[in-house]
DRENVEXPA-175402 format. One record per residue (C-alpha): residue number from 0; residue in one letter; x, y, z. Coordinates in steps of 0.2 Angstrom, whole numbers, plus 5000, padded with zeros to 4 digits. Each point is the difference from the previous one (the first is absolute). Layout:
REM DRENVEXPA-175402
{bavo NUM bagu A u X v Y w Z}
...
END
This chain:
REM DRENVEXPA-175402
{bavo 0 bagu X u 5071 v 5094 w 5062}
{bavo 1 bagu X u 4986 v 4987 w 4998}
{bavo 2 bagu X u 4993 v 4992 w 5016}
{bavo 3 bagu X u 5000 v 4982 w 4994}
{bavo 4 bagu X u 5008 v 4994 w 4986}
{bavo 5 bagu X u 4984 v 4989 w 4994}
{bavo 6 bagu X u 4984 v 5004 w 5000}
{bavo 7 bagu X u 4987 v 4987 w 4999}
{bavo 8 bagu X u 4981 v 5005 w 4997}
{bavo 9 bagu X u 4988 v 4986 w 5004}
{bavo 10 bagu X u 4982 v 5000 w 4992}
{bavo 11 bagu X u 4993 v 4984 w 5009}
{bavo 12 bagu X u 5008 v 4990 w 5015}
{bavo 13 bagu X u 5001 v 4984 w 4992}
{bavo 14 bagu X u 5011 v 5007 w 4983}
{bavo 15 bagu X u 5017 v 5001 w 5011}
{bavo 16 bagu X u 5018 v 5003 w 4993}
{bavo 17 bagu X u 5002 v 4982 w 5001}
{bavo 18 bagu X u 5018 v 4995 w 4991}
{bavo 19 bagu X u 5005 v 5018 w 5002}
{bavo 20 bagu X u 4998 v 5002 w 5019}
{bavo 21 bagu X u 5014 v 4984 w 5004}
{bavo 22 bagu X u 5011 v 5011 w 4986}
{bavo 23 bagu X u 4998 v 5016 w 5010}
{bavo 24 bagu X u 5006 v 4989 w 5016}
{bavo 25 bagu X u 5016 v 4994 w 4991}
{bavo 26 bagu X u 5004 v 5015 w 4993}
{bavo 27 bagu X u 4998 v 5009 w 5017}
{bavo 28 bagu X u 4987 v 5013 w 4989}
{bavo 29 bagu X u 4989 v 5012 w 5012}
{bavo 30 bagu X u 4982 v 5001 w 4992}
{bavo 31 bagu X u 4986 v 5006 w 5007}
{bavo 32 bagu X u 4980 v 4994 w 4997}
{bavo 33 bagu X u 4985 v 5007 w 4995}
{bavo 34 bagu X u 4983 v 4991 w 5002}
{bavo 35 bagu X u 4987 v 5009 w 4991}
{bavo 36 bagu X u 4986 v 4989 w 5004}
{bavo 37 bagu X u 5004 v 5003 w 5018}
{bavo 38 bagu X u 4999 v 5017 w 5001}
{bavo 39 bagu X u 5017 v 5003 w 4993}
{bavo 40 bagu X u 5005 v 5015 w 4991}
{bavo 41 bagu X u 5012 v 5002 w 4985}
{bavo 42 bagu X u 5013 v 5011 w 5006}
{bavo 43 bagu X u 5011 v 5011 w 4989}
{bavo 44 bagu X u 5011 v 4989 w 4989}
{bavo 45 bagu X u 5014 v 5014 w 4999}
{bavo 46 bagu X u 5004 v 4993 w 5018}
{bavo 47 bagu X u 5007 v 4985 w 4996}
{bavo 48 bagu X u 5012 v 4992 w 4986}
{bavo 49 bagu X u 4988 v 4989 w 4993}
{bavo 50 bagu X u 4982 v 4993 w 4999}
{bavo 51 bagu X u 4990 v 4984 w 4999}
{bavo 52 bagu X u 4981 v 5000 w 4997}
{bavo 53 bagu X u 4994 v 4982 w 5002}
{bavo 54 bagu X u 4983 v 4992 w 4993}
{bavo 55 bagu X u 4983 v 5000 w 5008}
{bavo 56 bagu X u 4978 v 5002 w 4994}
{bavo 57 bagu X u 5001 v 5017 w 4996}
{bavo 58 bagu X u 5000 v 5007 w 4984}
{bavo 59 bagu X u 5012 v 5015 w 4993}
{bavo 60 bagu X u 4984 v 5007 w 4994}
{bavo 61 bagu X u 4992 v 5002 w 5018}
{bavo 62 bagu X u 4995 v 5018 w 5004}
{bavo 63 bagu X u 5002 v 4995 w 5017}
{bavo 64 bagu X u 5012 v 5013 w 5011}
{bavo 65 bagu X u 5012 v 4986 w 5001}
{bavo 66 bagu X u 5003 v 4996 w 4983}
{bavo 67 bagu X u 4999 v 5017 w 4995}
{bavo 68 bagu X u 5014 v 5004 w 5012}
{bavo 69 bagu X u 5010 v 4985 w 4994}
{bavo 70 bagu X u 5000 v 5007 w 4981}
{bavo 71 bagu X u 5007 v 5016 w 5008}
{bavo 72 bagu X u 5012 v 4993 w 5007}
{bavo 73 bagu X u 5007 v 4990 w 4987}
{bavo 74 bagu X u 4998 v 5014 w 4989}
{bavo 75 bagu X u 5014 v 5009 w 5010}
{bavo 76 bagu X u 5011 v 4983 w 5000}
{bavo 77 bagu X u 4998 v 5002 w 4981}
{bavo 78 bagu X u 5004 v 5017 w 4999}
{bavo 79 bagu X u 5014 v 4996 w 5012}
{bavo 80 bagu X u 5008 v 4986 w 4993}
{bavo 81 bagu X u 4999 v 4991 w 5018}
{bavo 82 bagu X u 5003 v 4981 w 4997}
{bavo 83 bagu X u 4981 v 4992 w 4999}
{bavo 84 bagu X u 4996 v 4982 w 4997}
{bavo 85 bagu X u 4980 v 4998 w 5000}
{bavo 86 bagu X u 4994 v 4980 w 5002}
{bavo 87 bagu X u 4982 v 4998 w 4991}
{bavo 88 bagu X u 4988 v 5014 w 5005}
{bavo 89 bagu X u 5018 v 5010 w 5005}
{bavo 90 bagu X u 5003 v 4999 w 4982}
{bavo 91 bagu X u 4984 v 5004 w 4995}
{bavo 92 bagu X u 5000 v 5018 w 5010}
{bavo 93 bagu X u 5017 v 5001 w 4993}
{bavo 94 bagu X u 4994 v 5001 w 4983}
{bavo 95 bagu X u 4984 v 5010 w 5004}
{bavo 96 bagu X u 5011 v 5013 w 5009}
{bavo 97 bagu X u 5014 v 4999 w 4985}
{bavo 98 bagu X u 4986 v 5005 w 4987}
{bavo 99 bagu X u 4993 v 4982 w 4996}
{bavo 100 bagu X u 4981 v 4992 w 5003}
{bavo 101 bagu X u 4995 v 4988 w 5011}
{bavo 102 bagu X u 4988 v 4987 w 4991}
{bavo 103 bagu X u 4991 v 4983 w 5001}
{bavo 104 bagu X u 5011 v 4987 w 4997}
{bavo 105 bagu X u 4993 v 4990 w 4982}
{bavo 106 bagu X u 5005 v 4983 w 5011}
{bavo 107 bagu X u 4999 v 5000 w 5017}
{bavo 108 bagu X u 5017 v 4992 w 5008}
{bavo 109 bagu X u 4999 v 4990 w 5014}
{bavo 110 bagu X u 5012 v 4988 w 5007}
{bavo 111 bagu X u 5014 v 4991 w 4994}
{bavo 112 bagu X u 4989 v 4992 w 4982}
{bavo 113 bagu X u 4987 v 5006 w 4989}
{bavo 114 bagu X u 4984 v 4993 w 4995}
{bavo 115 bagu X u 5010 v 4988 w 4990}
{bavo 116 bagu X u 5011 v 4994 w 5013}
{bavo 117 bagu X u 5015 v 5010 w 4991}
{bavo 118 bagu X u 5012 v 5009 w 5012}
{bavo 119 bagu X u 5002 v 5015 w 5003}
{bavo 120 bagu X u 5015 v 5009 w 4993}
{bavo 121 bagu X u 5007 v 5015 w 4994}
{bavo 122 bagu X u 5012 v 5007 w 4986}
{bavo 123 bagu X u 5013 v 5012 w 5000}
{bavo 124 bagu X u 4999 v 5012 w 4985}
{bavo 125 bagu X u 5017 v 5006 w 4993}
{bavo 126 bagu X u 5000 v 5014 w 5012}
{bavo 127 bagu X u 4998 v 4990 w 5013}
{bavo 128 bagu X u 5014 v 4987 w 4999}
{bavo 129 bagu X u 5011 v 5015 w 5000}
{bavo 130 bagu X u 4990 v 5005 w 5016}
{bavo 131 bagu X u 5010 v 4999 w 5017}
{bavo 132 bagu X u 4985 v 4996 w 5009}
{bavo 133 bagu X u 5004 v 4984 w 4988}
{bavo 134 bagu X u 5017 v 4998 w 5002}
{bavo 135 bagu X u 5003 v 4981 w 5003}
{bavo 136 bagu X u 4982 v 4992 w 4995}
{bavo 137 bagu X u 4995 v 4992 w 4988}
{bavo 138 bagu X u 4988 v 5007 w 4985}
{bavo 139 bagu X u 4986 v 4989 w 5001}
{bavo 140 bagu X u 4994 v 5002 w 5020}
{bavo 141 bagu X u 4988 v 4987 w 5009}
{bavo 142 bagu X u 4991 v 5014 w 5012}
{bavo 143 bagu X u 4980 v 5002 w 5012}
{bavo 144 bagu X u 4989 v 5009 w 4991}
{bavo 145 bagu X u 4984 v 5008 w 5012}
{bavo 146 bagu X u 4990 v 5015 w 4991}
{bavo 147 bagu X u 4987 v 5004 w 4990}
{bavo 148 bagu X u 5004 v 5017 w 4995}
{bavo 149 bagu X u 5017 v 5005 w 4988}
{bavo 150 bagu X u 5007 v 5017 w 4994}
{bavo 151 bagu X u 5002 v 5007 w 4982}
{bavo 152 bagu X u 5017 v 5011 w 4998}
{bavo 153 bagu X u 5000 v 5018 w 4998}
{bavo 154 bagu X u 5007 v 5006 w 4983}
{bavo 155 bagu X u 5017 v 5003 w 5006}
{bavo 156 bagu X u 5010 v 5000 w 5016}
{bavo 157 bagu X u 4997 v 4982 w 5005}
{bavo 158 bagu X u 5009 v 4983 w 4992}
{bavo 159 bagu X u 4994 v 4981 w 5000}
{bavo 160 bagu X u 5012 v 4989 w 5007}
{bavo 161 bagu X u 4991 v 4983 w 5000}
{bavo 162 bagu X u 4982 v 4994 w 4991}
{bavo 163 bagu X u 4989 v 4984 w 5003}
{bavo 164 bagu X u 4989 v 4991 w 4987}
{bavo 165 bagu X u 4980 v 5009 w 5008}
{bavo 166 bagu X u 5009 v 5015 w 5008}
{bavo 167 bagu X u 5011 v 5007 w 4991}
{bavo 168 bagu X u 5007 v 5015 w 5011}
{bavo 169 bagu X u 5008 v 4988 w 5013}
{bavo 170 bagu X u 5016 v 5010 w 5007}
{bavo 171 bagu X u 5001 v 5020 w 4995}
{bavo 172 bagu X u 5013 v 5013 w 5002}
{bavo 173 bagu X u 4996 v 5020 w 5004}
{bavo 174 bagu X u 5012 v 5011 w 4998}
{bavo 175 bagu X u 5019 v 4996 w 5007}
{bavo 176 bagu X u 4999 v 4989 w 5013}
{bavo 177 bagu X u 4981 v 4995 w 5005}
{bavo 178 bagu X u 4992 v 4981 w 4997}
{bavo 179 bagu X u 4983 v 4992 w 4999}
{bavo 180 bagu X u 4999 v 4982 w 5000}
{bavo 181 bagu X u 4981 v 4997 w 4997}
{bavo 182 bagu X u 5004 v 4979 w 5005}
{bavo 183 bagu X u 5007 v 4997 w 5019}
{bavo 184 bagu X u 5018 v 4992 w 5004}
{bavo 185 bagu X u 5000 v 5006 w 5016}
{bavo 186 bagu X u 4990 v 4984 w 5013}
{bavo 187 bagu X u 5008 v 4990 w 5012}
{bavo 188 bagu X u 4987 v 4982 w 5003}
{bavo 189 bagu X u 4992 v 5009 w 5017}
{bavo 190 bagu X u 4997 v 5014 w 4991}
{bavo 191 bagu X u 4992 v 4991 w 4984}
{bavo 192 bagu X u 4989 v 4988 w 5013}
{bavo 193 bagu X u 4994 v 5016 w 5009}
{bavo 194 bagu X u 4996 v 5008 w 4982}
{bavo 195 bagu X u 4989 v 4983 w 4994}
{bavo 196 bagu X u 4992 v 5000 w 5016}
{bavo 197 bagu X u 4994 v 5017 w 4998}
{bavo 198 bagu X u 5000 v 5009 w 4983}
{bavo 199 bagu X u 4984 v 4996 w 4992}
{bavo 200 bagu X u 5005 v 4995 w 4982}
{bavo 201 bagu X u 5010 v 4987 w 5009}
{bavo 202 bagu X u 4989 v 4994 w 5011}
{bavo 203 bagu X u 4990 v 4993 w 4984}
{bavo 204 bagu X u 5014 v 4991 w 4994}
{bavo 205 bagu X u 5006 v 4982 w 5009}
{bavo 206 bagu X u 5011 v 5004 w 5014}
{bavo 207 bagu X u 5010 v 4983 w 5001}
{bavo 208 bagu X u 5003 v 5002 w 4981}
{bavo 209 bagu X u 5006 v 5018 w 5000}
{bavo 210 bagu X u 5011 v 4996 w 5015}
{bavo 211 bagu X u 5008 v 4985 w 4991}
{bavo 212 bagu X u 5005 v 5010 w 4987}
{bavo 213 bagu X u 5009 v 5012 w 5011}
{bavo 214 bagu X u 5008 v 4988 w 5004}
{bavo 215 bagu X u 5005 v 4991 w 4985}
{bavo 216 bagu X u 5008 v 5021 w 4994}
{bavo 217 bagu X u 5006 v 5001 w 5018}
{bavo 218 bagu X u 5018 v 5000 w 4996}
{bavo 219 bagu X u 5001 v 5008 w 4981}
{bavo 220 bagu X u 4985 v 5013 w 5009}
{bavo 221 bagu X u 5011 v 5005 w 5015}
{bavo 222 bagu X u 5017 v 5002 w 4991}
{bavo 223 bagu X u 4991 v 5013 w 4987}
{bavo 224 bagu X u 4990 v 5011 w 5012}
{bavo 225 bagu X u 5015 v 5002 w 5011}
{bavo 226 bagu X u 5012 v 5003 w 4985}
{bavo 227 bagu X u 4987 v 5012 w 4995}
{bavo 228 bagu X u 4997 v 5009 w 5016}
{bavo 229 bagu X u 5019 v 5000 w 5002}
{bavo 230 bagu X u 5002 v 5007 w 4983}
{bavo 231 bagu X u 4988 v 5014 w 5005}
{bavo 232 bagu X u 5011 v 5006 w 5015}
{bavo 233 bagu X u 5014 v 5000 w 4989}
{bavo 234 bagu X u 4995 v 5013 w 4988}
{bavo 235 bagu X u 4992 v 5009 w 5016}
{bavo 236 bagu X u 5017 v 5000 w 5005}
{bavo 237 bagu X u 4996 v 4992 w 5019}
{bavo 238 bagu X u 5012 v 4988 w 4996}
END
């Protein structure tokens, strides 16, 4: 029998569950934490029911121990059909460890707008309105965007579910039951003030505006990342 029914892999401190960690608590879901950046190892993923890989600096293509650890083991939860939902550079090993390349992003996403001051957003494909990660949201998604590397698909075995006018694979299926979502829906507001106050991309940007439009998506933000997340344990069958 698994230990835990969740396990969550960290890659940096500040890039938390977020949304998900108040659904665990209302569920009454037992997870378990990994924080790689603080000497944390990624256990055997066989042991638990399901697994989160949150965001973080590193790159999928880092021949560090760490990362070449964490493409093993999501290789096995692959192989395994383990439940796997991967959040930016989680999605980006998911699709290096599933067969795919991790590249430079043609536009690098940060934030909430684009150079042009348009938001953010992503679009389901046909696949992925039939999706049940999807199920009860909309096609057309206002979402964060913080990377500067993406991922191309590997010839077979992996599905887009959602694209976005500079990147186009936003949201990726492998195999039966494991999703990348290149964008984030998981921040709570401490959570995004930490992140502006530390990541560096965002510590370029004006703090006052980025935090006014959190705000301002607050509500439509909140309800999606938690209908996500909660959508997530569903097909995991946690809840």
């Amino acid at each position: 029998m698994p230990e835990h029914s969740l396990l969550i892999i960290k890659n940096i401190t500040h890039e938390g569950p977020g949304l998900l960690e108040s659904l665990l608590h209302e569920h009454g879901i037992a997870s378990h934490v990994e924080e790689l950046s603080q000497g944390g190892t990624f256990p055997d993923p066989r042991n638990y029911r399901a697994v989160v890989v949150l965001g973080g600096p590193q790159s999928a293509n880092d021949k560090t121990p760490a990362m070449q650890l964490q493409l093993r083991q999501i290789e096995i939860i692959l192989e395994d059909n383990i439940p796997f939902l991967g959040i930016c550079l989680g999605m980006q090993a998911m699709v290096k460890a599933g067969g795919g390349n991790v590249i430079k992003s043609p536009v690098k996403e940060t934030g909430f707008t684009d150079t042009e001051n348009i938001p953010y957003r992503i679009d389901l494909t046909s696949a992925g309105k039939e999706a049940p990660l999807f199920a009860g949201l909309e096609s057309s998604i206002a979402v964060f965007q913080l990377h500067g590397e993406t991922v191309e698909l590997a010839p077979s075995g992996m599905e887009l579910l959602a694209t976005s006018h500079h990147c186009k694979n936003q949201v990726v299926k492998v195999g039966a039951n494991a999703y990348g979502l290149q964008c984030h829906f998981e921040m709570t507001r401490p959570m995004f003030s930490d992140l502006i106050s530390i990541d560096h991309d965002l510590r370029q940007m004006d703090s006052q505006s980025l935090l006014a439009q959190f705000d301002a998506l607050y509500d439509e933000y909140t309800a999606t990342g938690r209908m996500l997340m909660d959508n997530f344990l569903r097909i995991a069958g946690l809840v």
